[in-house]
VEXPAPA-210171 format. One record per residue: x, y, z of N, C-alpha, C, O in turn; residue in three letters. Coordinates in steps of 0.2 Angstrom, whole numbers, plus 5000, padded with zeros to 4 digits. Layout:
<atoms>
XYZXYZXYZXYZALA;...
</atoms>
This chain:
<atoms>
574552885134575052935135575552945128575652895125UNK;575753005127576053005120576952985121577052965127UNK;577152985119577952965118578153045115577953065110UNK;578453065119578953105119579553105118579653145113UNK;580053055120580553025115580752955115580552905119UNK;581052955110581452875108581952885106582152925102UNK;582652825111583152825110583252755107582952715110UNK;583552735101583452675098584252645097584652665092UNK;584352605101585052565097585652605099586152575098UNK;585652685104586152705102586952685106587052645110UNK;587252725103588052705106588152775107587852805103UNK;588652815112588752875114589352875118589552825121UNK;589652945119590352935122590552995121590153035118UNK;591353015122591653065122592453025118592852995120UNK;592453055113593153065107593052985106592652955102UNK;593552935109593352865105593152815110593052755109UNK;593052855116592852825122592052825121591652865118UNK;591952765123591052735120590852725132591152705137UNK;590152765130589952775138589352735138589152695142UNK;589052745134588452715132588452675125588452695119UNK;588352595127588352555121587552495117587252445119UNK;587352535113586852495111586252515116586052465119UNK;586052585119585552565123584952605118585052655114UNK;584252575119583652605119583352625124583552605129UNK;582752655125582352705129581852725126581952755121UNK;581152725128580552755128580352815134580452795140UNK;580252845134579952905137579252955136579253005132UNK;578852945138578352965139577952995145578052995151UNK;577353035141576853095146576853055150576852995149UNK;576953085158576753065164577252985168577052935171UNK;577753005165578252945166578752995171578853055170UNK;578952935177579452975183579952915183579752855184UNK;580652945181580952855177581552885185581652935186UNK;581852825188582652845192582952795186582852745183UNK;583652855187583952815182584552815188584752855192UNK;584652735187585252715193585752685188585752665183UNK;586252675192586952645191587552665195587552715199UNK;588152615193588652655198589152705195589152705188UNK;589552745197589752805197590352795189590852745188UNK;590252845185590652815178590252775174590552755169UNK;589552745177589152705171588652725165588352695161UNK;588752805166588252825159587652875162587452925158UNK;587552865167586852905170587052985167586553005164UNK;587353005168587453095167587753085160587553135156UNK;588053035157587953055148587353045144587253085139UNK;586852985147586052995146585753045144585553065138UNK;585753075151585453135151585753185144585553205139UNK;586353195147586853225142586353205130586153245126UNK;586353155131586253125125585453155125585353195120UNK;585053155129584353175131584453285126584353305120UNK;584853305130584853355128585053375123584853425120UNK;585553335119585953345112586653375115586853425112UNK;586853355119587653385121588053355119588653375117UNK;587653275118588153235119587853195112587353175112UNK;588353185106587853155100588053105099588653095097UNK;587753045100587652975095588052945090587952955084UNK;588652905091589052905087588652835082589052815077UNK;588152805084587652775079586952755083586852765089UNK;586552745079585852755082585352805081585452855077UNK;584952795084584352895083584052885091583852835094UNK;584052965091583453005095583253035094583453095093UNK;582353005094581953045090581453095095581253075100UNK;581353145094580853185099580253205095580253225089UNK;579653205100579153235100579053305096579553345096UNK;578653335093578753415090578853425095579453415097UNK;578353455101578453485108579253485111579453535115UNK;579753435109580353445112580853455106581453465107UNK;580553455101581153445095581853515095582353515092UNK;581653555098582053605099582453615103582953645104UNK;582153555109582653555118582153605121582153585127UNK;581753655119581553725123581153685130581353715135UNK;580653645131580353635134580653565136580253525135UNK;581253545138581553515144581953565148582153615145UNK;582053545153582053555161582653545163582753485164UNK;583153575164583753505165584353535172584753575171UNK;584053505180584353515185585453505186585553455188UNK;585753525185586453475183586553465191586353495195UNK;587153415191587553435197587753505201587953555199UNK;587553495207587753545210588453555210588653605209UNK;588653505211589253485213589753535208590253575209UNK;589453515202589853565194589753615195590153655192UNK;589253645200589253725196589653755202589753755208UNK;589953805196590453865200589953915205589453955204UNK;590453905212590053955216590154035216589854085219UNK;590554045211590954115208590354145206590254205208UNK;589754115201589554085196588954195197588554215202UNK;589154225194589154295196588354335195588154395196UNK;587954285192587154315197586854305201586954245203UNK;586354335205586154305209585454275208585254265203UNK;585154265214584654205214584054235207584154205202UNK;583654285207583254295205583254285196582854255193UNK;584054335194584254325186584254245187583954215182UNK;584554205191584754135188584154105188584054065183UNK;583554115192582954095190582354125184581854095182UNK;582554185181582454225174582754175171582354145167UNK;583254165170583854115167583554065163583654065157UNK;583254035164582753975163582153985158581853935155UNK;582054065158581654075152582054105146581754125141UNK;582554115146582954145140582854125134582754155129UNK;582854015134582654005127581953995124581853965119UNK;581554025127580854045127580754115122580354125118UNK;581354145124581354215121581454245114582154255114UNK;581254265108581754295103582354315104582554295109UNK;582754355101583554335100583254415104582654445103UNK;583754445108583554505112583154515116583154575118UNK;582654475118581854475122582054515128582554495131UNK;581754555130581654565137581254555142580654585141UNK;581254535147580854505152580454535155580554575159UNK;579854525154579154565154578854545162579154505164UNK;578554575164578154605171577954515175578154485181UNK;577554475167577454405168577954375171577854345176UNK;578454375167579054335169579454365174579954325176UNK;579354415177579654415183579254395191579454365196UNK;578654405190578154375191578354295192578554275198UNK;578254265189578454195188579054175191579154125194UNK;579354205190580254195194580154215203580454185208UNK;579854245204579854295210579154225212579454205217UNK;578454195211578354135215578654065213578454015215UNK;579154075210579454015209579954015217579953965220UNK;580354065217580754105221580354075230580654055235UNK;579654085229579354095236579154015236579253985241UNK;578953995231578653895230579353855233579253795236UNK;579953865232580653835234580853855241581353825243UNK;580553905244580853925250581453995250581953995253UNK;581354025246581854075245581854125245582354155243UNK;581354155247581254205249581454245250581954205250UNK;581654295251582154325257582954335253583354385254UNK;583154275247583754255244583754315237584354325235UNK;583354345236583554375228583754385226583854375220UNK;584254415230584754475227585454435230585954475230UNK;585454385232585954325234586354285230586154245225UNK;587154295231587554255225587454175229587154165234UNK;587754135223587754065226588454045231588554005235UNK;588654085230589254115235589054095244589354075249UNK;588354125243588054165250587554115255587354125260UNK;587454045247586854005250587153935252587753925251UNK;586653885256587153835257587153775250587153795245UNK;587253715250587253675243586553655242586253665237UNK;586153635248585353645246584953695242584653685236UNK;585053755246584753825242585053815234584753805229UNK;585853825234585953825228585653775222585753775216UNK;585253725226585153655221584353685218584153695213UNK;584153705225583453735223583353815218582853825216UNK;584053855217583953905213583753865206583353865202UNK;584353835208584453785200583853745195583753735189UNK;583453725203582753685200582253725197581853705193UNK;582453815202581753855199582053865192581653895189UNK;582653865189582853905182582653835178582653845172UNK;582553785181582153725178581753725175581653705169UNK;581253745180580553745180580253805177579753805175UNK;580653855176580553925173580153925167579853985166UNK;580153875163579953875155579353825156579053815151UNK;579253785161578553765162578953695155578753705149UNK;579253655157579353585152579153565154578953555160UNK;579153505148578553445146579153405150578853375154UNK;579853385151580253345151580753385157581053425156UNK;580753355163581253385167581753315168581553265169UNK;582453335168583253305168583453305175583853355175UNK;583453295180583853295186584553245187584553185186UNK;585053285190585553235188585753245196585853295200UNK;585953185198586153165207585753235212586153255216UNK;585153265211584853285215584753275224584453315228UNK;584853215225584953215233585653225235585853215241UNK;586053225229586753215234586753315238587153335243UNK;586253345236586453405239585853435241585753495239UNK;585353395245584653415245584553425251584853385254UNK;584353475256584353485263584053435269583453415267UNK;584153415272583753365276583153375277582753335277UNK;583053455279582453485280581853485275581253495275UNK;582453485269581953495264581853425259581553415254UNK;582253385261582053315257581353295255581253285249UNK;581053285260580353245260579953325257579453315254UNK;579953365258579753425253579753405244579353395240UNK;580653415244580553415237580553355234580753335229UNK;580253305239580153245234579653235233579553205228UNK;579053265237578553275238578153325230577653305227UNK;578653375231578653435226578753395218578453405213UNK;579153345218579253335211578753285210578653275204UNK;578253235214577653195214576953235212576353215211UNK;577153305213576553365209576853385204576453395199UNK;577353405202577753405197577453375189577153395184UNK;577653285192577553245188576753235185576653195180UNK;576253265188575653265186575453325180574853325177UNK;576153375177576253395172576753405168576753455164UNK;577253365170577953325165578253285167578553285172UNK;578453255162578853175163579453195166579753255164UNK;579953155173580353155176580853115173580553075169UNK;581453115174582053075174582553095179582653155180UNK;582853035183583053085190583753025192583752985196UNK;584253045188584853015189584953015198584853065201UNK;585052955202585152945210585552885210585652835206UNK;585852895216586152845220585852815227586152785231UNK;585152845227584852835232584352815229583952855227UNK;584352735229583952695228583052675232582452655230UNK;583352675238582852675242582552715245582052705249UNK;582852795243582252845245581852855238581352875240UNK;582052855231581752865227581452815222581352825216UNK;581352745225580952685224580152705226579652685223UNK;580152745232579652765236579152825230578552835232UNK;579352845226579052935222579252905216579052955212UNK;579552865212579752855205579352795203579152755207UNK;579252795197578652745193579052685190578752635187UNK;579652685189579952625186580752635187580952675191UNK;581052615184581952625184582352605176582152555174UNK;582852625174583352615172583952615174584352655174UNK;584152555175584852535176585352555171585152525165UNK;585952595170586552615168587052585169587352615174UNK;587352545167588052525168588352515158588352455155UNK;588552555157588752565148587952525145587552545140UNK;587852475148587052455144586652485148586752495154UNK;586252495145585252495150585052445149584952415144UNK;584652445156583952395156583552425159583752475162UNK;582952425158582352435159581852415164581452385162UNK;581852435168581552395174580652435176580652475180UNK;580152415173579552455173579052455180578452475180UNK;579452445185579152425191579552475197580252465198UNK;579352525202579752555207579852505212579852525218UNK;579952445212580152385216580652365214580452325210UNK;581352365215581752335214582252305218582552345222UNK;582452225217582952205222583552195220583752205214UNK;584052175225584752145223584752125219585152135215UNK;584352065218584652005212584452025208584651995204UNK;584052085206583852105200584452155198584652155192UNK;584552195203585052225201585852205198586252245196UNK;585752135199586552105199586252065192586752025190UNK;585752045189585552015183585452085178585552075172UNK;585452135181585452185174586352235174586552285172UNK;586752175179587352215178587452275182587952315180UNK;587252295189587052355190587352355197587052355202UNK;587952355196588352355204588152405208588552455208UNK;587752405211587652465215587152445222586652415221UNK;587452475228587052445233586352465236586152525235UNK;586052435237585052435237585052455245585152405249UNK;584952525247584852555254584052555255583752595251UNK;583452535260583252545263583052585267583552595270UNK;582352625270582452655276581852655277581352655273UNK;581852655288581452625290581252695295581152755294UNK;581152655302581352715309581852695310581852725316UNK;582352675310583052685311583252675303582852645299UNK;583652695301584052725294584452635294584652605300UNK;584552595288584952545291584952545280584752575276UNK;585452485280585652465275585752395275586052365279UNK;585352365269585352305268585852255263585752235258UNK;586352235267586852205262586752115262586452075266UNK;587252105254587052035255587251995260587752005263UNK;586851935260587251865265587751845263587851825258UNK;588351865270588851835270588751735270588351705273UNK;589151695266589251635265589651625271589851565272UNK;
</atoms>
């Protein structure tokens, strides 16, 4: 598998605020990474640094040709961030997606509507086209989001807290969906659900201002508390339950 990017050594942050301190990272073809920690640890500046939003106050990140422009990553954000004002509707915001595909003026040719309109019907949306985000619930609107993702066909897709707004109905769908996904581009999938996405991810990164590495979808407490990684390790069974530690 080829290596698509490398983060080496870096430190990253916002004005003199350091968010990420000394971390590296490999990423590579056919790689489905959770990136976990807890909340304020780095995971969304990652990614951020992933895209070039957020730059390197020392260190390198280095990319493949295939990404060296950004054009072919993927990148889901928070639902939570985006405004529901947000004034196109479904179909443009899945167009959306192929914009940086396009020459400076491109106009979007029969293909490309094409493509948006079964992206549109593959997410369950049917019926939505001409729908502001105003009009859908926080699932729908995660899913428009993923088709403006998915729009340009990338080598590298970004997902950032994607189950905090994923429908119940459509859970075991899109996790499903991103396990076909991943058979033609490498995943990164910032969560706090640890124990639904141990199950569909191929290894983990732990984020708390450092990373670690953990190259296995098996991961316990005590692992998580030797790489610094305060964050509670949830299970699920046929009753839904959560495993905390022994009380002394």
């Amino acid at each position: 598998m080829s290596v698509l990017l490398e983060i080496k050594n870096v430190y990253a942050g916002y004005g003199e605020r350091t968010v990420l301190e000394d971390i590296s990272l490999t990423i590579s073809e056919g790689d489905f990474m959770g990136v976990i920690g807890p909340n304020g640890g780095g995971k969304t500046t990652l990614l951020k640094l992933i895209l070039g939003i957020v730059r390197p106050t020392s260190g390198t990140v280095r990319y493949n040709e295939s990404l060296i422009d950004r054009r072919n990553i993927g990148y889901l954000p928070q639902v939570s961030h985006v405004d529901s004002a947000f004034p196109l509707v479904v179909k443009d915001i899945v167009l959306s997606g192929l914009m940086m595909h396009k020459k400076l003026y491109g106009r979007m040719d029969r293909a490309d509507k094409e493509r948006a309109q079964n992206i549109i019907r593959e997410l369950g949306l049917q019926g939505y086209e001409k729908a502001t985000l105003s009009e859908l619930s926080g699932g729908q609107v995660q899913r428009v989001f993923l088709g403006r993702a998915l729009a340009g066909n990338p080598r590298l897709l970004l997902l950032d807290e994607p189950d905090n707004f994923v429908d119940t109905s459509f859970e075991n769908e899109f996790y499903l969906r991103l396990r076909e996904l991943n058979k033609k581009m490498a995943i990164l999938m910032a969560s706090h659900d640890v124990g639904t996405v141990s199950s569909y991810v191929k290894s983990f990164a732990c984020v708390n201002r450092k990373l670690h590495y953990h190259p296995s979808p098996e991961i316990t407490n005590e692992q998580l508390s030797a790489y610094d990684c305060p964050i509670q390790l949830v299970t699920h069974g046929r009753v839904p339950h959560t495993v905390l530690e022994k009380h002394e």
